[in-house]
C-alpha positions in Angstrom: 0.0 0.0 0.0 2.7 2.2 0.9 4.9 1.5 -2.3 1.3 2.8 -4.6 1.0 5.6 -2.6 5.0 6.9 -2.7 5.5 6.6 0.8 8.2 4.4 2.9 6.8 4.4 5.8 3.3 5.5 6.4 4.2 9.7 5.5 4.4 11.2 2.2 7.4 12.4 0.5 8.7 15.7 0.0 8.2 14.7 -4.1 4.6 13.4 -3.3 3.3 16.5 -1.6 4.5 18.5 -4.2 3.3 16.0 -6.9 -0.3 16.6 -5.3 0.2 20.2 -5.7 1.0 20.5 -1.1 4.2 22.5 -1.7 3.7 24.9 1.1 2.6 21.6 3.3 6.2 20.0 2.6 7.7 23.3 3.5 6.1 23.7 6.9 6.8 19.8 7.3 10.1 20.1 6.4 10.5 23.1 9.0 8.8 21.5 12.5 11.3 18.3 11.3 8.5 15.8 10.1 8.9 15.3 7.0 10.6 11.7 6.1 14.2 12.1 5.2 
């Protein structure tokens, strides 16, 4: 399920947020340190 959706482990990707058109949601992931490395 994970593989179809683009994730490793249960939380979207930087490139799948942005794919979805959730820029500014990666950003302000990517800021408060959740967003999957």
């Amino acid at each position: 399920y994970y593989n179809v959706r683009g994730w490793k482990d249960g939380r979207p990707t930087r490139g799948k947020l942005e794919e979805l058109g959730l820029k500014w949601l990666a950003d302000w992931l990517e800021r408060e340190g959740l967003l999957p490395k």
